[in-house]
Structures are given as structure tokens and as C-alpha cells.
C-alpha positions in Angstrom: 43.4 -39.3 -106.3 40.7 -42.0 -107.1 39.0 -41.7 -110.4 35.4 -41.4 -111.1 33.8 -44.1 -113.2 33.4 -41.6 -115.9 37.0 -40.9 -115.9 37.9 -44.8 -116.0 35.6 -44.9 -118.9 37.3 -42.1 -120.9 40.6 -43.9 -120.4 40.1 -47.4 -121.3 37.9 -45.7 -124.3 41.2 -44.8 -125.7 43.7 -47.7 -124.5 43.5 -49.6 -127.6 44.8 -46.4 -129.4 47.5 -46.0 -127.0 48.2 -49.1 -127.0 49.0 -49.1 -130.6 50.4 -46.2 -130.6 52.9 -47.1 -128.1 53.6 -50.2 -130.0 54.3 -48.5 -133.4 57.0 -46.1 -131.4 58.4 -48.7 -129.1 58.4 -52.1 -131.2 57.8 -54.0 -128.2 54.9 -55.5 -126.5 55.8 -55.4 -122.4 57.2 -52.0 -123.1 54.0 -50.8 -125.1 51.6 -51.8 -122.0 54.5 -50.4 -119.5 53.7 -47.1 -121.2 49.8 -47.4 -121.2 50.0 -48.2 -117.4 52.4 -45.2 -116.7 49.7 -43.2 -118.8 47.4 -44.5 -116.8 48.5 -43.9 -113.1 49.2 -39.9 -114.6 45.9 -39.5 -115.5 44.8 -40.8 -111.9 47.2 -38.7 -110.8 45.8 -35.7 -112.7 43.0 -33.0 -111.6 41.1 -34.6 -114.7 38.3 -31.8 -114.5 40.3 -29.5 -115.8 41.4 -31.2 -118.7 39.6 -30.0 -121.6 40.1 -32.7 -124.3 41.3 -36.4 -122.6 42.4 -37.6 -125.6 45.0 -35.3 -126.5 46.3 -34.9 -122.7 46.8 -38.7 -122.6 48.1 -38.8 -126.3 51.2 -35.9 -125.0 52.0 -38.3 -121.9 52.0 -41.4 -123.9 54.0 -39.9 -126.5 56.3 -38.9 -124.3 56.9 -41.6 -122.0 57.8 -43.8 -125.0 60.8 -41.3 -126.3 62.0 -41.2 -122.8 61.7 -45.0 -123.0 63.2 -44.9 -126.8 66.0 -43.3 -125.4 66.7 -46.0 -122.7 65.9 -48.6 -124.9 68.7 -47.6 -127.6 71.1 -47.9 -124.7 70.0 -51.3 -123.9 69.8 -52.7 -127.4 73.8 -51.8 -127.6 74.2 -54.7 -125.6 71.5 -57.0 -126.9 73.3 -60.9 -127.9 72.6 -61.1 -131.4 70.4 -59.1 -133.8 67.7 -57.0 -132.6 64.0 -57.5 -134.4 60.5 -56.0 -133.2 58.3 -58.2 -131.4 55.8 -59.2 -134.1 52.0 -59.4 -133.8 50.0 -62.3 -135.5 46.7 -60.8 -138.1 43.6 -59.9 -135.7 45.6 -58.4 -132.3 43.7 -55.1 -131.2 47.4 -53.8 -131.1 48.4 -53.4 -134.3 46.3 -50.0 -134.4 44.1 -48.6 -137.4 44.6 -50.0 -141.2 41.7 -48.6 -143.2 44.8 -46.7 -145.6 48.0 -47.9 -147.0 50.3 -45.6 -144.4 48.3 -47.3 -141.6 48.9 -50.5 -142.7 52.6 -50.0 -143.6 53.7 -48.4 -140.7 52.9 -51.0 -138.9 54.4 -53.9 -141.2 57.5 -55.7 -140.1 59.7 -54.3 -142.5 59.0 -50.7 -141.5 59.1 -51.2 -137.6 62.8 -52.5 -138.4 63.6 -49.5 -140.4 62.3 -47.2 -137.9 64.9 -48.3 -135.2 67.1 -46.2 -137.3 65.2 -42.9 -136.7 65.7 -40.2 -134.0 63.4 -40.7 -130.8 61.9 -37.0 -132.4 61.3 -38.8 -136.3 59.6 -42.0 -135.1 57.1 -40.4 -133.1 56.6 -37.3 -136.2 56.4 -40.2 -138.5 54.4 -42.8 -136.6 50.9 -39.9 -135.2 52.0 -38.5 -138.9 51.6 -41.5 -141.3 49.6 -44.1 -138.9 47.5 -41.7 -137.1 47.0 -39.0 -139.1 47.5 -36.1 -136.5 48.2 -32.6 -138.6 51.0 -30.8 -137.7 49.7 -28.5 -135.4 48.6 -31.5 -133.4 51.9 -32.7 -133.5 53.6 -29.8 -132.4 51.8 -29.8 -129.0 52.3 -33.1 -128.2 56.0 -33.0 -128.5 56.2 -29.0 -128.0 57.9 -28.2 -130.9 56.8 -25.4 -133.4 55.1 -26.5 -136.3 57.4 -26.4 -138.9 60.0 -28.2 -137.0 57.5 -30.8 -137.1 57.1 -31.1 -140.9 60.7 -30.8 -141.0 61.3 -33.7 -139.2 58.4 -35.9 -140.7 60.1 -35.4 -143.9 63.5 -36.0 -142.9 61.9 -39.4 -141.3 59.8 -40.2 -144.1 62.8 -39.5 -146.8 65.0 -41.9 -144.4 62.6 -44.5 -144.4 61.6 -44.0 -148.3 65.3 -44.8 -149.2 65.9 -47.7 -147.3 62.8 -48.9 -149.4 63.5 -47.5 -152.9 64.6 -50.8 -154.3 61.8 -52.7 -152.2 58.4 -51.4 -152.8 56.1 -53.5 -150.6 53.2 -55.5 -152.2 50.3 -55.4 -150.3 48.2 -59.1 -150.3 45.1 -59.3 -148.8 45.1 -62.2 -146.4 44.2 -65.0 -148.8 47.3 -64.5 -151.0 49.3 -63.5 -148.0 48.5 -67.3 -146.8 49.6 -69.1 -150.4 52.4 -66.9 -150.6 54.0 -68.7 -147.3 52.4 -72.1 -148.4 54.4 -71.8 -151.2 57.3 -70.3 -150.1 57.1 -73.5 -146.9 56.6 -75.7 -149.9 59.9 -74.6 -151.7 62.1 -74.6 -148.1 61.2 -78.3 -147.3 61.1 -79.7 -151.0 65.4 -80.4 -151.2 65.3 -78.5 -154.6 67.0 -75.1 -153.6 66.5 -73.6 -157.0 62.7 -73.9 -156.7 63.2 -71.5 -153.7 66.2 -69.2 -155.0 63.6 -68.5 -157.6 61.0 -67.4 -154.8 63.5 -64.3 -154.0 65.0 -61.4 -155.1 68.9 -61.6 -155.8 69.8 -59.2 -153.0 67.6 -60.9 -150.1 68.6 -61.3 -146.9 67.4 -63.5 -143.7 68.0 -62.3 -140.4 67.1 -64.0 -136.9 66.0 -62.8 -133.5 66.7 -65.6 -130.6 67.7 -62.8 -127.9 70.8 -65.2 -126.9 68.4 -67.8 -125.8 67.4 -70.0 -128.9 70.5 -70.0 -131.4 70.7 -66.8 -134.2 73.3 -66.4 -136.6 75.0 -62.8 -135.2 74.7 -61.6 -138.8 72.4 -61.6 -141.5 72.5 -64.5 -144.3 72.4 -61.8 -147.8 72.3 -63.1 -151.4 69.3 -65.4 -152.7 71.6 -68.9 -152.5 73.1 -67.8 -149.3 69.3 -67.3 -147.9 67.8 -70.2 -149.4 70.7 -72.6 -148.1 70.4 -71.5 -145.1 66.3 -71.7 -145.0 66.7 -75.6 -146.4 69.0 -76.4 -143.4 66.7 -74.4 -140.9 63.6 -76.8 -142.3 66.2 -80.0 -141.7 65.1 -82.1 -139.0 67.2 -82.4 -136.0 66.9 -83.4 -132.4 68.9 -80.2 -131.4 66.5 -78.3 -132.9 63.1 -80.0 -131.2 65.1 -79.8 -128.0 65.0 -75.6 -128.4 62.0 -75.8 -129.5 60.2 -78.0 -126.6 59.0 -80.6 -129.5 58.1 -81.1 -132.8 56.4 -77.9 -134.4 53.3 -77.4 -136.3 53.7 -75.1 -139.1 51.1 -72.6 -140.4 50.6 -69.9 -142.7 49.2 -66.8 -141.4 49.8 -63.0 -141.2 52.1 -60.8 -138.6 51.8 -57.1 -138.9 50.1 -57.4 -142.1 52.7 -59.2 -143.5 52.7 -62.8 -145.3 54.2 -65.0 -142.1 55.0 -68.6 -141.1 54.1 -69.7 -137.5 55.7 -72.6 -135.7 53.5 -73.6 -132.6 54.4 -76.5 -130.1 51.9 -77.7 -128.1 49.8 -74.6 -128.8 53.1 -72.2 -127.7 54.4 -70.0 -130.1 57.9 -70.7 -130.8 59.0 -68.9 -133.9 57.0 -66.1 -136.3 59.3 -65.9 -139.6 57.6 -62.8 -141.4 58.4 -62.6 -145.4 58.8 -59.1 -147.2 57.3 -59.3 -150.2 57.8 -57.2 -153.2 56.8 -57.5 -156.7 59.6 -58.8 -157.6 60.1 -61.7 -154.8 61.1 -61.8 -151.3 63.2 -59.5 -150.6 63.9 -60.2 -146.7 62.8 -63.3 -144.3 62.6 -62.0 -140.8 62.7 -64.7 -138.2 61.6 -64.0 -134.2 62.2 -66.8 -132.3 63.7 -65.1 -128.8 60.5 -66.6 -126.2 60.4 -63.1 -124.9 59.0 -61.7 -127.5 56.5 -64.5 -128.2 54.3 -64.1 -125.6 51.6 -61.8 -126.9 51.5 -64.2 -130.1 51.0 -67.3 -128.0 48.0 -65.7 -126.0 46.5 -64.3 -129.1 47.5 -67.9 -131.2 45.4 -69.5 -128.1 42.2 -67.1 -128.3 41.5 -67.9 -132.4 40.9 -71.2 -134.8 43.4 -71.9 -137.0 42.8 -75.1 -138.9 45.3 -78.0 -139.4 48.9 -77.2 -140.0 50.6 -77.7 -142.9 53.2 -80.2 -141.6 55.7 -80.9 -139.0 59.0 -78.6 -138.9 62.3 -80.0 -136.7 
């Protein structure tokens, strides 16, 4: 069925929404537009005149595509070489969804997205229209045909799972400025050769954990402990022909912001080849996440190419 240009209209007036919607519940970029398009060719599909409210109809199909496509994805990430980390997205992408409150913003941080892949199909998408979108329950309860209070059941459940994994980690929010000198000076402390100037940049109990997908070398398990992480980040910032040979070159280095989060960029010949986002708490860094698989770097590369960025702050590798 071919669409009237009224009915194209009311779709792509609501793709950047399910767009980030479908990020938040999927953590993945080509799997996120894999959704929209699916929504998409439904809604072609559909006898659209009948359709009272557009925006709910295409919210129910999105939604669930993605916990078909959660349920797959589980399966699929059994198998994954090395450990599995959310494709992240640098400060300014249309993706990352709404952030005018602090649930908006948080759901959507690093640090969360990771937690989440612990949750029932059923509690990431409660928690994620719940906390980043604000849908009441009601709402809820259509789109994923459940009754209401098995709704606020489960948001709990998701919100208490999430909450607990955080208790000893509240998240410090920085506006961009301070996000930017809190990886200048944490990129300062890696490359200095004085480890205790960066031991005393984390928390006791930090961990670093790598994403290379089986295609750029990942430790298999995370590096926990404040020493253990900040020996590990010295030899990382070490240069080494190995390394520039992954890496296609030497790389510029660059503090920015991914998912809201304080984040170091490595860039090579204007390709991104590395985003290591930094959880910050008050009391220190409490985790250094580090994506460097090339498939999941391809939305930050378009969107690196797009801005203006200013000089790096020195040469990594």
C-alpha cells in the first residue's frame, strides 16, 4: 500500500523518537534503525486511516519489534568473543533521545545501558518509556498488553535492579565543560609515567573493561582494583607499532562526551577508532569503559565527521 505524503510526514515526524527509543532498549545502532525501518514498512503496510493516534500505534510496533529482537540478541551475545559493551554515541547525535530531566539523561548514560543488559526483555522496555520517556502506566500497559499493575510491578522490579547495582556508585552529572577537564585530566594522569597521580583519579574498587568484538585485541575479563586499572591504562597509552598497526595509524586524542558521559576519543585520519567512556562519581572513577570493536564505531565516525572539534590533545600509540 503506498503512503500518502501526509502519512510519510507523520512518520518521519516521530523517527527521531523511535529512533531513540529503540536505541535505549536495544544498545545498538544498526539494530536501532533495523527496528525504525521494520516500523516503517508496518505502517505502509497498515490501513493508516483508521488509526486514531499514529504515535502510539508506531510506539506498540517499535516497542515490540525490539523485545523480539532483545530476545534474539541475548542468544547471539552468548557467543560474542570477548566482553559485550553498548555501542556508544558521541555528545550532539539526534539518537540519544530527550535529556531535559535527570532520568532522561541517565538512562541513556553508558553506565546504565550496560546495567540494563541484565534486565528482562519486559523490564528494559517498562523502565526505558517509564524513566526516559515518561509514558504513565496505563500507556505502558497497551503498548506491551499487560494490565497495569503488572506494569508498575515490573518497573519497580527493573528500577530496584538497576538502583542496586548503582548503590555504591551514584553518578555525578558534569555539564559538558567539566565533563571535558575531567578526561583532560584523567588523559593527563594515563600518559604522565607516575601511576599514583592516576590511582588517585579512581575509586578503590574500579574496574576497566574493553569491547574489540574479536577484531581489535580486548582483555576477556575486566581489569578491577584502582592499581590493577591504572597499570593497565599506563600500558594501553604506551606507544607501540602493534598498536598503530590496529589502529590504521597514529591517533589523535580528544576529550569529548558519549552518552552524556565524560569520554576520550581516539580518531585516525578523521575515523573513529576507540570511544573510552569514564563513570564518574563523587568520589572518583569508578569504571573506564573502552569500545574499540569497528562495528560499533560507525555512527561515531559519521557524527565525529559532521562537527568541529578543535586540536587534539596529543598523539596516542
Amino acid at each position: 500500500m503506498s503512503l500518502s505524503v501526509t502519512d510519510v510526514d507523520r512518520f518521519e515526524a516521530s523517527r527521531y523518537r523511535l529512533e531513540a527509543l529503540a536505541y535505549r532498549l536495544l544498545g545498538s545502532v544498526g539494530e536501532a534503525e533495523d527496528a525504525v525501518q521494520e516500523t516503517f514498512l508496518r505502517w505502509q503496510a497498515a490501513d493508516t486511516g483508521r488509526i486514531e493516534v499514529p504515535e502510539a500505534w508506531l510506539t506498540k510496533v517499535l516497542t515490540n519489534l525490539c523485545l523480539n529482537e532483545l530476545t534474539s540478541a541475548r542468544a547471539r551475545r552468548e557467543t560474542y568473543v570477548g566482553q559485550w559493551l553498548p555501542e556508544p554515541l558521541l555528545g550532539g547525535d539526534p539518537m540519544l533521545g530527550p535529556a531535559d530531566t535527570a532520568e532522561q539523561r541517565e538512562s541513556v548514560s553508558y553506565a546504565v545501558l550496560t546495567l540494563m543488559e541484565r534486565l528482562s526483555p519486559n523490564e528494559r522496555a517498562v523502565y526505558v518509556l517509564r524513566e526516559a520517556f515518561d509514558y504513565p502506566h496505563r500507556e505502558i500497559a497497551e503498548i506491551l498488553d499487560l494490565t497495569e499493575s503488572a506494569t508498575q510491578q515490573i518497573y519497580h522490579r527493573a528500577k530496584k535492579h538497576v538502583a542496586d547495582d548503582k548503590a555504591r556508585r551514584a553518578r555525578a552529572e558534569t555539564d559538558e565543560a567539566a565533563a571535558r577537564r575531567i578526561v583532560e585530566e584523567f588523559l593527563a594522569a594515563a600518559t604522565s609515567g607516575d601511576t599514583s597521580s592516576l590511582v588517585r583519579l579512581l575509586t578503590d574498587d574500579a574496574l576497566s573493561v574493553g569491547d574489540g568484538g574479536g577484531k581489535i585485541p580486548a582483555r576477556a575479563t575486566p581489569f578491577s582494583g584502582a592499581l590493577s586499572v591504572a597499570n593497565f591504562l599506563r600500558g594501553l597509552f604506551k606507544p607501540a607499532q602493534v598498536k598503530r598497526d590496529y589502529a590504521g595509524g597514529r591517533a589523535e586524542m580528544y576529550a569529548w562526551t558519549a552518552n552524556g558521559e565524560p569520554a576520550a576519543v581516539a580518531v585516525v585520519d578523521g575515523r573513529v577508532v576507540g570511544i573510552m567512556c569514564l563513570e564518574v562519581t563523587a568520589e572518583g572513577i569508578v569504571a573506564v569503559r573502552n569500545q574499540v570493536n569497528p562495528d560499533k564505531l560507525a555512527r561515531a565516525t559519521e557524527q565525529w565527521a559532521a562537527g568541529e572539534h578543535g586540536k587534539p590533545l596529543f598523539l596516542a600509540f
